[in-house]
Backbone of each chain as ProteinMPNN parsed JSONL, in Angstrom:
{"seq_chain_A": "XXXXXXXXXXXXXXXXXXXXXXXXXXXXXXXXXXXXXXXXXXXXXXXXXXXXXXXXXXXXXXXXXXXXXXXXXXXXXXXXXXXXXXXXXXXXXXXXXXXXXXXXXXXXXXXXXXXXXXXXXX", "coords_chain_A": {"N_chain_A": [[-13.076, 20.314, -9.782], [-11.849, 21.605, -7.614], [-13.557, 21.887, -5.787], [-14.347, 19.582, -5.184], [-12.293, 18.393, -3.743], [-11.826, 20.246, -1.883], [-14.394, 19.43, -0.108], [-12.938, 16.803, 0.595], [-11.277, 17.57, 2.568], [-12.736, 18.521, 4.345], [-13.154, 16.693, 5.652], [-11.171, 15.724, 6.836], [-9.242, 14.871, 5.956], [-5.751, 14.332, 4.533], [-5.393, 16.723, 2.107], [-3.676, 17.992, 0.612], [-1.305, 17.49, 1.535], [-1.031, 14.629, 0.33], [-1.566, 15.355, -2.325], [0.867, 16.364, -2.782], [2.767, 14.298, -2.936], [1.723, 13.233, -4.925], [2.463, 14.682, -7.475], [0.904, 16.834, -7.327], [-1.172, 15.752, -8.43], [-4.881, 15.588, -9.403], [-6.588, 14.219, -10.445], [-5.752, 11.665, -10.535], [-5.588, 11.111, -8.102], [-8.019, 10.956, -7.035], [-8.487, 8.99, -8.537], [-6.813, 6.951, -7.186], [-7.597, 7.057, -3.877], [-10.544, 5.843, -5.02], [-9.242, 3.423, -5.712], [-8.091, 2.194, -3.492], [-10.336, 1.784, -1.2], [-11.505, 0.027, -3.334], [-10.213, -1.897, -3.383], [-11.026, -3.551, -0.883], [-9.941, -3.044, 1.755], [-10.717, -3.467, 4.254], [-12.078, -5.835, 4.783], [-10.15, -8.411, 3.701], [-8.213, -7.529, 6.337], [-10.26, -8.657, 8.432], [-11.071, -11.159, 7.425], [-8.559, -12.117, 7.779], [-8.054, -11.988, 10.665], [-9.989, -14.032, 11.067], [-9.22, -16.727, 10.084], [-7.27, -16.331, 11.906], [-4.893, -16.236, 11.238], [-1.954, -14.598, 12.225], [0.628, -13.266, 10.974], [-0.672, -11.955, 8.361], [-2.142, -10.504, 9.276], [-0.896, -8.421, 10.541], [0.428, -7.717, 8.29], [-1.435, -6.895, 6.799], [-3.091, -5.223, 8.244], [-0.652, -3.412, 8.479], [-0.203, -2.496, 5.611], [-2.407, -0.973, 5.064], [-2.209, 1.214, 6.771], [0.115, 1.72, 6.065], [-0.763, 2.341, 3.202], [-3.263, 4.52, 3.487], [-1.722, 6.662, 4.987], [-0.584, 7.586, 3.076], [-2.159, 8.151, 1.503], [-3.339, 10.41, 2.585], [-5.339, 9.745, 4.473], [-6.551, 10.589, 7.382], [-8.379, 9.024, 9.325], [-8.591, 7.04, 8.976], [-5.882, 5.868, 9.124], [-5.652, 6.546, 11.72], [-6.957, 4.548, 12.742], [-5.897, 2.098, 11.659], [-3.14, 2.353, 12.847], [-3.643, 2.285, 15.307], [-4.622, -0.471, 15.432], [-2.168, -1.677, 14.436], [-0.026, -1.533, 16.694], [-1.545, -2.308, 18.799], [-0.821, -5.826, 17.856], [1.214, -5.486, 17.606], [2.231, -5.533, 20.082], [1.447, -7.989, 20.516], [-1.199, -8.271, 21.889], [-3.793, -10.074, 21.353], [-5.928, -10.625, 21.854], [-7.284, -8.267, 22.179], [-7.019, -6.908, 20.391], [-9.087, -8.46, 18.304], [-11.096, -7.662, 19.898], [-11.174, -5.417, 19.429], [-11.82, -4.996, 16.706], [-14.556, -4.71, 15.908], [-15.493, -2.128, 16.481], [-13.316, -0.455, 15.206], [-14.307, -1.943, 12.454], [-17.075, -0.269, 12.132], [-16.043, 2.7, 12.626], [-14.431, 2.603, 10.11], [-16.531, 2.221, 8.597], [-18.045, 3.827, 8.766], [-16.574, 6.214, 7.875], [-16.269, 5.887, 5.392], [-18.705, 5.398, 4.379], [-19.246, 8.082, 4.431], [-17.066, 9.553, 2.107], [-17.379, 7.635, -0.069], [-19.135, 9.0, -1.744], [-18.482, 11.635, -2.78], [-15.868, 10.515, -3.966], [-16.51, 8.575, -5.481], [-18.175, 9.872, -7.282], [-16.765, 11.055, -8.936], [-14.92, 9.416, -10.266], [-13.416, 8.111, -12.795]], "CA_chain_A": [[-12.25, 19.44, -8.944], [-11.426, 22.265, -6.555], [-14.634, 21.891, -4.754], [-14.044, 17.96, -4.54], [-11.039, 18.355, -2.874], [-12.699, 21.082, -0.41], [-15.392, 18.212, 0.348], [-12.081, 15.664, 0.98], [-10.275, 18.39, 3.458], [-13.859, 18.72, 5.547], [-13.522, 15.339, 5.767], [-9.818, 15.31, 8.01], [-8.394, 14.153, 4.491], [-4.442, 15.84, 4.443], [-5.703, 16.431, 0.754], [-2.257, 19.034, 0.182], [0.311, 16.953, 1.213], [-1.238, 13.507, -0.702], [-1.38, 15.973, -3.563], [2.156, 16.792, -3.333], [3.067, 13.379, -3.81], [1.463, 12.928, -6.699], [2.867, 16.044, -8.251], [-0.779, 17.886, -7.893], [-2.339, 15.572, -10.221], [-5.752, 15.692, -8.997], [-7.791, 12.913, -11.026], [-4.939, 10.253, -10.013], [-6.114, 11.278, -6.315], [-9.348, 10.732, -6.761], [-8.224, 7.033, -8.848], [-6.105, 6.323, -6.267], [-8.987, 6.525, -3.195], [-10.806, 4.327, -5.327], [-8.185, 1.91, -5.619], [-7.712, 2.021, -1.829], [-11.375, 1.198, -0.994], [-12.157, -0.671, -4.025], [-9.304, -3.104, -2.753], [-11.514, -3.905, 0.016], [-8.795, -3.47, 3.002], [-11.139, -3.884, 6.046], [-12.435, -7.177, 4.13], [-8.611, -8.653, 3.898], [-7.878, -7.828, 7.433], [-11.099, -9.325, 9.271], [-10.497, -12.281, 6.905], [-7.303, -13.047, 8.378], [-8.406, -12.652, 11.979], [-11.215, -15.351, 11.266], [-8.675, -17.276, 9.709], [-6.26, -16.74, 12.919], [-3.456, -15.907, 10.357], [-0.917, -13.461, 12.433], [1.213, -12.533, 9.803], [-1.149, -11.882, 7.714], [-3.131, -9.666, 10.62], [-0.006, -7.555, 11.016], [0.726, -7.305, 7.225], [-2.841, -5.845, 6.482], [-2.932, -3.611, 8.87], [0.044, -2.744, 7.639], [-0.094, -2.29, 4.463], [-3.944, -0.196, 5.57], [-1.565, 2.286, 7.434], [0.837, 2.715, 4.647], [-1.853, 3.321, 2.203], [-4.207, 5.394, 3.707], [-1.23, 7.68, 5.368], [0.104, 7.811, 1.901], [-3.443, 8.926, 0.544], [-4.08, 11.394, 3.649], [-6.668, 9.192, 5.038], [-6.095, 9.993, 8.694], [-9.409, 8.902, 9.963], [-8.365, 5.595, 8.455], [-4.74, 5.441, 9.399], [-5.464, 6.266, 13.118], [-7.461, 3.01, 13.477], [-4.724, 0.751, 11.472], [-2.018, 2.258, 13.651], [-3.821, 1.511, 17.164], [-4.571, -2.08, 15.52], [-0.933, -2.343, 14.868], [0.025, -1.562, 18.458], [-1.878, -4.358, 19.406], [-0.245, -6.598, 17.162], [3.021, -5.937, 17.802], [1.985, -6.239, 21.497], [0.675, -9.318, 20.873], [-2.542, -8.884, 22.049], [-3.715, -10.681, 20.062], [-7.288, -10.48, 22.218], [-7.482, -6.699, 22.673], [-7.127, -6.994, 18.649], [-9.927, -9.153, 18.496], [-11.796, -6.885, 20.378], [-11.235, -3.322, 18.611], [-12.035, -5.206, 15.14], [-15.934, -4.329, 15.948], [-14.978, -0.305, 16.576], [-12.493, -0.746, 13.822], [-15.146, -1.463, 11.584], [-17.797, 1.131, 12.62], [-15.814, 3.526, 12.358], [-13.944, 2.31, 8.491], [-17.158, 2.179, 7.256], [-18.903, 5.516, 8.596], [-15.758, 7.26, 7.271], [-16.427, 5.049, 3.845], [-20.162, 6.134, 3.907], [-19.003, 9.688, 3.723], [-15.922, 9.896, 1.627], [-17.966, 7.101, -0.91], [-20.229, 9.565, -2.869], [-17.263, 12.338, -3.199], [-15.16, 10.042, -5.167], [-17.429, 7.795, -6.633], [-19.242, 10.714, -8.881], [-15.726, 11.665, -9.761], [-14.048, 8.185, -10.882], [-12.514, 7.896, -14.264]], "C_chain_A": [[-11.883, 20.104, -7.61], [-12.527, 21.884, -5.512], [-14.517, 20.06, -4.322], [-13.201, 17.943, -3.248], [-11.226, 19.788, -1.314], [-13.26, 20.407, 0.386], [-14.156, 17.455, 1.041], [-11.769, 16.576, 2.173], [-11.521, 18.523, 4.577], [-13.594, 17.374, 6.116], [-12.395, 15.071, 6.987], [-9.157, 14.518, 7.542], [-6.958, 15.479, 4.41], [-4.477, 15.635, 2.979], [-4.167, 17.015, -0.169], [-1.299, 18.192, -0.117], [0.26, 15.348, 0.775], [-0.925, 14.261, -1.827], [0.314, 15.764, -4.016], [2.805, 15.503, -3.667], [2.786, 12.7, -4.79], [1.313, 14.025, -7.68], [1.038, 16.812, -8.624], [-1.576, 17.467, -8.423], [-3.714, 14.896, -9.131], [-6.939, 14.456, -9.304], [-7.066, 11.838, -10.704], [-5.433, 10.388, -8.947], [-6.555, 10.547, -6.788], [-9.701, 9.088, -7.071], [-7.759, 6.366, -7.559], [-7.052, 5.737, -5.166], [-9.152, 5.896, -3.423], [-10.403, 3.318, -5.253], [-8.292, 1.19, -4.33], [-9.291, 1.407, -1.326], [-11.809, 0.496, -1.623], [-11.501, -2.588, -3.71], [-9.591, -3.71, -1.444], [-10.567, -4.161, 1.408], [-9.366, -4.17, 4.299], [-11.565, -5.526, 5.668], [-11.068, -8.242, 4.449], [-8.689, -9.002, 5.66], [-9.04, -8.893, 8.701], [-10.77, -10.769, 8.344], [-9.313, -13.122, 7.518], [-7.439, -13.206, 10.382], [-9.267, -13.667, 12.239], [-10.392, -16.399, 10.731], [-7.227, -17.58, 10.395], [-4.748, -16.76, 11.908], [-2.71, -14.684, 10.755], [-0.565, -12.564, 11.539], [0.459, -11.826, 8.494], [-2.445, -10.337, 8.109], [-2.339, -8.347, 10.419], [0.599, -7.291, 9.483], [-0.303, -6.324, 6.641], [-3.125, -4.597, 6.966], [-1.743, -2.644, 8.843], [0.216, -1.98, 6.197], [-1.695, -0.849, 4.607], [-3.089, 1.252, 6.279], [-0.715, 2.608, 6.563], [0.078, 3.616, 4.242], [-2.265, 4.649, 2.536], [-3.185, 6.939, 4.637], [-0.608, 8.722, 3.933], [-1.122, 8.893, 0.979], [-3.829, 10.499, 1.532], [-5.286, 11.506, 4.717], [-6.59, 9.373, 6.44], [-6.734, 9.339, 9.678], [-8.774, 7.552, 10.09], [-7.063, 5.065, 9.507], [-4.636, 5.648, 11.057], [-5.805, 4.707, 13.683], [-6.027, 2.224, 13.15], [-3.593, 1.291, 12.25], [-2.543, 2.0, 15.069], [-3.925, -0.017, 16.641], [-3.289, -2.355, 15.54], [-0.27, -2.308, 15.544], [-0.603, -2.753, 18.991], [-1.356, -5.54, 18.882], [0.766, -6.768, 17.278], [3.064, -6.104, 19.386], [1.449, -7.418, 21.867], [-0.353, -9.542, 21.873], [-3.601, -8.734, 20.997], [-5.776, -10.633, 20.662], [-8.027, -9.238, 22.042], [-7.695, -6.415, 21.237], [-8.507, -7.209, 18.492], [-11.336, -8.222, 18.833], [-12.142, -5.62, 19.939], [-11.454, -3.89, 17.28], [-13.63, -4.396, 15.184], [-16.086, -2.2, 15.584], [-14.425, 0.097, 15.117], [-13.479, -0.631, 12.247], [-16.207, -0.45, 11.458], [-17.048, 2.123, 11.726], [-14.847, 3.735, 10.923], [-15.389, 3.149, 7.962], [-17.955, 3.445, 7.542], [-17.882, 6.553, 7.656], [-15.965, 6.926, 5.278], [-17.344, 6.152, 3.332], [-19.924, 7.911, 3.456], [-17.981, 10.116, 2.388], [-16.658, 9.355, 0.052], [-18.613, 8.392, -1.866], [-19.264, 11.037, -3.178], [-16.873, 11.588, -4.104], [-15.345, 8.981, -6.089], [-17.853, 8.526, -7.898], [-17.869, 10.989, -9.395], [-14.793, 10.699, -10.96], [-13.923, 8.547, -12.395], [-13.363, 6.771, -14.924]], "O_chain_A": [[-11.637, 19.427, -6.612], [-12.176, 21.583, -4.371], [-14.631, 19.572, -3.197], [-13.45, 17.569, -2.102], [-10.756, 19.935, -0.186], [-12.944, 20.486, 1.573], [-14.305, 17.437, 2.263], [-12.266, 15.979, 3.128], [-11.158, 18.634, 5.748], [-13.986, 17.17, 7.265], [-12.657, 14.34, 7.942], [-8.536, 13.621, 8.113], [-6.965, 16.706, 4.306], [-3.858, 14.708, 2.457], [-3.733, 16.585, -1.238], [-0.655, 17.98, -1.144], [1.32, 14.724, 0.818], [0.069, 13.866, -2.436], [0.834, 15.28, -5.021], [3.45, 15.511, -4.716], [3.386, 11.809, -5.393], [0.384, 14.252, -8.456], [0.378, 17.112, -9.619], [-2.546, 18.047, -8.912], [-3.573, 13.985, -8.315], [-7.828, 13.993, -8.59], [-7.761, 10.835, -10.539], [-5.979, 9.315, -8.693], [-6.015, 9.492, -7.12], [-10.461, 8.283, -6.533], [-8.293, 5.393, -7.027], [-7.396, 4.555, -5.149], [-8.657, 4.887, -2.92], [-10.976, 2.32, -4.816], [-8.508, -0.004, -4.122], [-9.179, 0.216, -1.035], [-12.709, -0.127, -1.061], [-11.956, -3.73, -3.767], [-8.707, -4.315, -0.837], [-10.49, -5.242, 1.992], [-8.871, -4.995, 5.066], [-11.242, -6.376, 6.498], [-11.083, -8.843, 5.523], [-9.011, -10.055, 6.211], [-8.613, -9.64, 9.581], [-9.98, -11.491, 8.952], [-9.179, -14.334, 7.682], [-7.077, -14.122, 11.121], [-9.389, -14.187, 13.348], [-11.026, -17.428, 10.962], [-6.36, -18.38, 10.044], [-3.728, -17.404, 12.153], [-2.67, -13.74, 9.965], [-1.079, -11.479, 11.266], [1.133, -11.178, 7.693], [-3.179, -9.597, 7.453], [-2.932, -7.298, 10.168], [1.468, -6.422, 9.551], [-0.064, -5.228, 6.134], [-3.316, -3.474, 6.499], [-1.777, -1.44, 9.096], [0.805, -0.918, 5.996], [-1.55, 0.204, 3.986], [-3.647, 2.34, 6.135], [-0.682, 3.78, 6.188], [-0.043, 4.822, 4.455], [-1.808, 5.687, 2.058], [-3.745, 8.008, 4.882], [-0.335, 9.916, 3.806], [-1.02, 9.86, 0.224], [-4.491, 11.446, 1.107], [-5.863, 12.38, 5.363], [-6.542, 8.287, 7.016], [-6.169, 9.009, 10.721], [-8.482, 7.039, 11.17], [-7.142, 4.199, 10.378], [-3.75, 5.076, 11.692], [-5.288, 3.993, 14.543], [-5.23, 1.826, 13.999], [-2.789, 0.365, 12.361], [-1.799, 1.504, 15.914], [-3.36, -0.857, 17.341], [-2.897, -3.141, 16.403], [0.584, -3.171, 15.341], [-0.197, -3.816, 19.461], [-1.491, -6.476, 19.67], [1.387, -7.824, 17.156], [3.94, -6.809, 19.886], [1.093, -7.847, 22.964], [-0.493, -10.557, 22.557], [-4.048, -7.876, 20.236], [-6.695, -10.616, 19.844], [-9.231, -9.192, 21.791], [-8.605, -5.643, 20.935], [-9.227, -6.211, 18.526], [-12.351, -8.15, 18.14], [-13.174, -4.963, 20.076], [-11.201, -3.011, 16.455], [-13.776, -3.45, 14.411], [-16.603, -1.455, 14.752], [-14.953, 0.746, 14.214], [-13.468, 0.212, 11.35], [-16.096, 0.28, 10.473], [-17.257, 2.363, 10.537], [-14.522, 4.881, 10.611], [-15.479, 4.173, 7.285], [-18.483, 4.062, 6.617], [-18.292, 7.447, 6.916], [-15.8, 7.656, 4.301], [-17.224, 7.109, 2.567], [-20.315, 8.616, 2.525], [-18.311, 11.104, 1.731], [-16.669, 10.13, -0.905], [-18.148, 8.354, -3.005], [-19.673, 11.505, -4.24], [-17.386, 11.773, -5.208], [-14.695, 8.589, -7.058], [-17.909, 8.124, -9.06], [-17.91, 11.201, -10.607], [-14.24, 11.028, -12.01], [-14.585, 9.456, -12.895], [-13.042, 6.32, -16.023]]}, "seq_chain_B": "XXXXXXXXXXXXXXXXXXXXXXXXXXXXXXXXXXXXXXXXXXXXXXXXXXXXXXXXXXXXXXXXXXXXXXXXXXXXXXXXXXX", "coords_chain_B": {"N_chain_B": [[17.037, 7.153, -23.346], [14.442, 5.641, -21.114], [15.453, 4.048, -17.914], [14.78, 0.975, -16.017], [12.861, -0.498, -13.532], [12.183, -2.829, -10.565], [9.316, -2.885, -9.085], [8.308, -4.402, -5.573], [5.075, -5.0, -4.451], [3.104, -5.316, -2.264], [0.582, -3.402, -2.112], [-1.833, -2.506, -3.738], [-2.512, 0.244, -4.46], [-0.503, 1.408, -3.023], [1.629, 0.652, -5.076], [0.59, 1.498, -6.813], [1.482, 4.278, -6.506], [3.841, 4.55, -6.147], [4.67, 3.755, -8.646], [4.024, 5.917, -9.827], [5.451, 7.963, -8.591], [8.181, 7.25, -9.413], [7.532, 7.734, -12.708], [8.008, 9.213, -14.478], [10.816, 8.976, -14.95], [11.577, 6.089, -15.208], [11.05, 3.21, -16.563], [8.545, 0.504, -15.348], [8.314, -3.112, -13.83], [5.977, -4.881, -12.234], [5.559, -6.5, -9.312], [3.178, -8.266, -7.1], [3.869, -10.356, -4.776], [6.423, -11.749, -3.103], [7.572, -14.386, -4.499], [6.803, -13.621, -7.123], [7.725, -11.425, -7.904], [10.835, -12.328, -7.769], [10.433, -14.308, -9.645], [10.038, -12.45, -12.577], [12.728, -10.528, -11.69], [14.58, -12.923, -12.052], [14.093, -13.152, -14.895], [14.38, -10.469, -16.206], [16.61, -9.334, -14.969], [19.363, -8.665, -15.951], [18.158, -5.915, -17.164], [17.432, -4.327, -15.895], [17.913, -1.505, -13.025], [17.455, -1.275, -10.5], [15.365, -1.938, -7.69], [12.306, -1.769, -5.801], [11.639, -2.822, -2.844], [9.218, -4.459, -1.317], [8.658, -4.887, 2.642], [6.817, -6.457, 4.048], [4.915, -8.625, 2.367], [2.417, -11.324, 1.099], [3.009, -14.841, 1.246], [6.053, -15.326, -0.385], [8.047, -12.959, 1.973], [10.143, -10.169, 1.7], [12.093, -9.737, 2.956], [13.258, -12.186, 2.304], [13.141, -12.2, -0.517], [15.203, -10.568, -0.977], [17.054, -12.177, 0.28], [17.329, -14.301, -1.199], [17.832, -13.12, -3.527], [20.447, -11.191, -3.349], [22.209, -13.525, -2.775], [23.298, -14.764, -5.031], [26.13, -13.75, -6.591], [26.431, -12.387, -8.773], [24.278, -10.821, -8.989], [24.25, -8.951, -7.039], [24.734, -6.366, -7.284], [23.155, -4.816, -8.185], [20.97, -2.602, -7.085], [18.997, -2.205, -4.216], [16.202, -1.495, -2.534], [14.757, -0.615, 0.364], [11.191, -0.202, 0.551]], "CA_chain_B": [[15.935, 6.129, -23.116], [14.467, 5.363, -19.945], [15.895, 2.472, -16.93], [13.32, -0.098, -16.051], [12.995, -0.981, -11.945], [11.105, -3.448, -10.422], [8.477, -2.726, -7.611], [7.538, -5.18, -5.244], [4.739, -4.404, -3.177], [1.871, -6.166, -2.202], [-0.89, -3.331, -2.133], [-2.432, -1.544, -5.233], [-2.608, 1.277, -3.684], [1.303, 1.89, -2.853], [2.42, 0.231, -6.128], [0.347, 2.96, -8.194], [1.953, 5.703, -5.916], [5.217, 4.186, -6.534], [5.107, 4.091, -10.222], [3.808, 7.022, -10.372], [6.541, 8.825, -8.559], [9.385, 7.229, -10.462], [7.575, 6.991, -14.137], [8.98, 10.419, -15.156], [12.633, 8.395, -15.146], [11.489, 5.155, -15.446], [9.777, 1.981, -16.892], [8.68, -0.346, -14.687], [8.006, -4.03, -13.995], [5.519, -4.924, -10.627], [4.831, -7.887, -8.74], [2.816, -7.871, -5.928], [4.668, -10.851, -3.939], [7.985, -11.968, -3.346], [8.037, -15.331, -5.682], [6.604, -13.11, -8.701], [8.921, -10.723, -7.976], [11.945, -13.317, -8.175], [10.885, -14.535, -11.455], [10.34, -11.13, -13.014], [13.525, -10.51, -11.357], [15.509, -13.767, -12.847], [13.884, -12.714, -16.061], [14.78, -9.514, -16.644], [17.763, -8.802, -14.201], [20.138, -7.408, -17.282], [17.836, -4.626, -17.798], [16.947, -3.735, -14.105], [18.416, -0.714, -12.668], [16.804, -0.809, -9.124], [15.027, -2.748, -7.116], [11.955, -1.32, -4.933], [10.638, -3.769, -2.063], [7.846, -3.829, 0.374], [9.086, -6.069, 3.413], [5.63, -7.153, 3.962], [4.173, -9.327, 1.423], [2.107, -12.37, 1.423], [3.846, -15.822, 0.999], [8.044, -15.054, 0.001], [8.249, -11.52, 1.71], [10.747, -9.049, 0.841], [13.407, -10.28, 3.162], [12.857, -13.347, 1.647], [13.296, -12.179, -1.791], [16.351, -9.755, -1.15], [18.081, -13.091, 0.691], [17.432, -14.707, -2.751], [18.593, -12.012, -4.801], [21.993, -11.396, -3.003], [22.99, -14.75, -2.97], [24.051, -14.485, -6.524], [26.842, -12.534, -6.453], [25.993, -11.177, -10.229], [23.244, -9.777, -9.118], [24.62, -7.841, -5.865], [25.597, -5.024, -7.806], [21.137, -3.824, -8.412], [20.561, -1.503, -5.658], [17.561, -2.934, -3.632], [15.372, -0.298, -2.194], [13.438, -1.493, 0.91], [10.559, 0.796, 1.347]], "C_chain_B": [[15.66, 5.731, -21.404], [14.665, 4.108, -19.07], [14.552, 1.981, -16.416], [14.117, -0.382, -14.892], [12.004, -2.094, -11.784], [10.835, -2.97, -9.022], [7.798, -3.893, -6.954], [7.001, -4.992, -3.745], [3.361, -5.01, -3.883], [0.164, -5.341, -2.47], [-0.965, -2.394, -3.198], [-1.728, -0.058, -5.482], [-1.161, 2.018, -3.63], [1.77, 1.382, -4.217], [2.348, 0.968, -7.513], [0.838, 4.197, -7.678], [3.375, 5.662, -6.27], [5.641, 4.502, -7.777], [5.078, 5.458, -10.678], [5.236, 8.432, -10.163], [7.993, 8.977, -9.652], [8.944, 6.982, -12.336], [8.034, 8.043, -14.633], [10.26, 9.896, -16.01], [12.385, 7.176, -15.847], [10.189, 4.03, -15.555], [10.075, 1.136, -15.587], [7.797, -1.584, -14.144], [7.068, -4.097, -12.215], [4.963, -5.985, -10.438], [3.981, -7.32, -7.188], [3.085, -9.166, -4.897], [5.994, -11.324, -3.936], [8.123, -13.008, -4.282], [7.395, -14.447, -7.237], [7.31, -11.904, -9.154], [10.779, -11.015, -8.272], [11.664, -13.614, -9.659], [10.388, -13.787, -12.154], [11.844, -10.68, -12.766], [14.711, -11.191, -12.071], [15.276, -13.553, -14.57], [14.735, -11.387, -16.937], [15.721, -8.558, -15.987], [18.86, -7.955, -15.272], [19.93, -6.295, -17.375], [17.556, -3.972, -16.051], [18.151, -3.125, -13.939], [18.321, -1.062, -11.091], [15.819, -1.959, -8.754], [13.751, -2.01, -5.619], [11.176, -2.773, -3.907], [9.978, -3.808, -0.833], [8.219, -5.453, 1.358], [7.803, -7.208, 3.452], [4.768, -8.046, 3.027], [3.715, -10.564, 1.522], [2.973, -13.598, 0.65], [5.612, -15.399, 0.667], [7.79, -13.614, 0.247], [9.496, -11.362, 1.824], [12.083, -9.184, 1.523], [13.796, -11.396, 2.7], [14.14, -13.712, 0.212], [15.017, -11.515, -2.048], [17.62, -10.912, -0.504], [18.203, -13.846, -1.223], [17.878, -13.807, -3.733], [20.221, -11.823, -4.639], [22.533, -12.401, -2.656], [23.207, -15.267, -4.249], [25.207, -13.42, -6.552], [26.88, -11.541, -7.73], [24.895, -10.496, -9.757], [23.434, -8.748, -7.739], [24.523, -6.694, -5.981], [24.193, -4.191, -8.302], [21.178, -3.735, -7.31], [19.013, -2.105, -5.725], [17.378, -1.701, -2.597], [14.417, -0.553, -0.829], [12.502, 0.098, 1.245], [9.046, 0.866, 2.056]], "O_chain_B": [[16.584, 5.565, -20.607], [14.073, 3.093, -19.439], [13.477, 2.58, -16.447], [15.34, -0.513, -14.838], [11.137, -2.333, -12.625], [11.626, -2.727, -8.111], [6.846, -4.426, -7.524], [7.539, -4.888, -2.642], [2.839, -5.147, -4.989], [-0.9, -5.877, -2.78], [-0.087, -1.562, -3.426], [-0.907, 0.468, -6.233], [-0.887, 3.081, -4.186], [2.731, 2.107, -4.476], [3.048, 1.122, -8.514], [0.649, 5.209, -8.352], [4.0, 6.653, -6.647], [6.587, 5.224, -8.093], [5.756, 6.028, -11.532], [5.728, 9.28, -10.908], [8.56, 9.882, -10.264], [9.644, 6.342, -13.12], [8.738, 7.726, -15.592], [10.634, 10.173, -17.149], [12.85, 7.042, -16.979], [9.071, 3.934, -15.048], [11.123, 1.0, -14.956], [6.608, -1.328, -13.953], [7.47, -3.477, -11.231], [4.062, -6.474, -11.12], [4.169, -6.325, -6.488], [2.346, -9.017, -3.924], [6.641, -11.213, -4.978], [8.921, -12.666, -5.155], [7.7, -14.88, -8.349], [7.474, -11.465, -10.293], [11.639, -10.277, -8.751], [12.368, -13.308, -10.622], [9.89, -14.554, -12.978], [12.355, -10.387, -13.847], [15.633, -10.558, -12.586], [16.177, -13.772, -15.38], [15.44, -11.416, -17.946], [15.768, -7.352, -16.227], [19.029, -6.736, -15.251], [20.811, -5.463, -17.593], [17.703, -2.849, -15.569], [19.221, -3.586, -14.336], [19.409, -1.077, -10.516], [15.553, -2.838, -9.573], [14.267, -1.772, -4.527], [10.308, -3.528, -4.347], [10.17, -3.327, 0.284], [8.111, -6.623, 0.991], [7.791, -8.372, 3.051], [3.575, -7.894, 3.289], [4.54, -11.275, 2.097], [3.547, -13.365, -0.414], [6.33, -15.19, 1.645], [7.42, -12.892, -0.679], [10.152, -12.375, 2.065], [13.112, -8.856, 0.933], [15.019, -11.536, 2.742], [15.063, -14.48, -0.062], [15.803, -11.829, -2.942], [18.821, -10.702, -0.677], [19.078, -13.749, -2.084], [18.301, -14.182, -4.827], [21.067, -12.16, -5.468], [23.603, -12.2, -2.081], [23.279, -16.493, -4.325], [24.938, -12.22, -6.526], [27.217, -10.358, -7.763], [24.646, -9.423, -10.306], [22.652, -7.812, -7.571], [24.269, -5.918, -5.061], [24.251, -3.043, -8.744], [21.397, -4.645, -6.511], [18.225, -2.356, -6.637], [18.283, -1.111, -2.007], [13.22, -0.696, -1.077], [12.872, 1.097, 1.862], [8.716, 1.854, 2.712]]}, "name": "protein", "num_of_chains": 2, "seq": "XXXXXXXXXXXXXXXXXXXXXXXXXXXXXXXXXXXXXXXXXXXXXXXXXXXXXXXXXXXXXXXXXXXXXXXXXXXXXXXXXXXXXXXXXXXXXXXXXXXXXXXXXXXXXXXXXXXXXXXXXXXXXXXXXXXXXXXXXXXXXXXXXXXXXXXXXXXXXXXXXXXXXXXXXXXXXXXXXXXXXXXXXXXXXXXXXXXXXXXXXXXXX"}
């Protein structure tokens, strides 16, 4: 598991101080991740911009910046905190616009992080 | 014996980080929006200690739910948690 969690920390995963909130326990990590990507977040949020649902825009990407600060994701949690800057600035275009980037760069960080905590799952 | 809370929070993700912190102490009940959190809530208010809630949630969120909760004045007295 040590070497997993070596792999996560190359990655610009704060693997320590996720740990510490889950008292060290190392295989909940690795559940958890899963959870977090298996819950399809970037899915959700483009959903609600094609569906022109605000609240729903600004809850996702909320809830995407909890999570993933909570997990140590920071790759992750930089994007959902510039989307929610735009959101609470109501531009609502400029949004619109960084979804494309937004995704890119979700899913390259996916593609890498994916085969780490996939072989490990429970 | 251990106190039973309820968590209400809309994403997986935070609601297994949640439990996890407080299951040492406690059992606990989880909705993931504000109306399934109300009736979990009207259900089993007696035994509820605590009250964790995520403002954000789809359809009744969490200010929502905590206007509906403290407008009972029996139930004032469960510490509501917003986090």
């Amino acid at each position: 598991m040590n070497d997993i969690m070596d792999q996560l920390r190359d990655l610009d995963i704060e693997v320590d101080e996720a740990l510490e909130r889950l008292s060290g326990d190392e295989k909940l990590y690795v559940k958890l991740l899963n959870t977090f990507f298996d819950e399809e977040p970037l899915k959700g949020l483009k959903a609600s911009f094609t569906s022109k649902n605000p609240s729903d825009e600004y809850r996702l990407a909320h809830n995407m910046k909890g999570s993933s600060l909570n997990l140590g994701l920071l790759p992750i949690a930089d994007l959902a905190i510039e989307m929610l800057q735009l959101l609470r600035d109501h531009k609502e275009e400029e949004a619109i616009s960084f979804l494309p980037e937004f995704e890119r760069s979700f899913n390259d960080f996916y593609a890498k992080i994916k085969p780490i905590i996939k072989e490990e799952e429970p | 014996m251990k106190r039973t809370i309820l968590l209400a929070e809309d994403s997986v993700t935070d609601s297994e980080i949640l439990k996890h912190i407080f299951e040492e102490n406690y059992d606990s009940y989880e909705a993931s929006n504000g109306q399934e959190a109300l009736r979990i809530f009207k259900e089993f208010s007696s035994v509820l200690s605590a009250i964790i809630v995520d403002i954000h949630m789809p359809g009744m969120n969490g200010f929502s739910l905590i206007k509906s909760i403290t407008a009972d004045p029996h139930w004032r007295q469960i510490p509501i948690i917003v986090a």
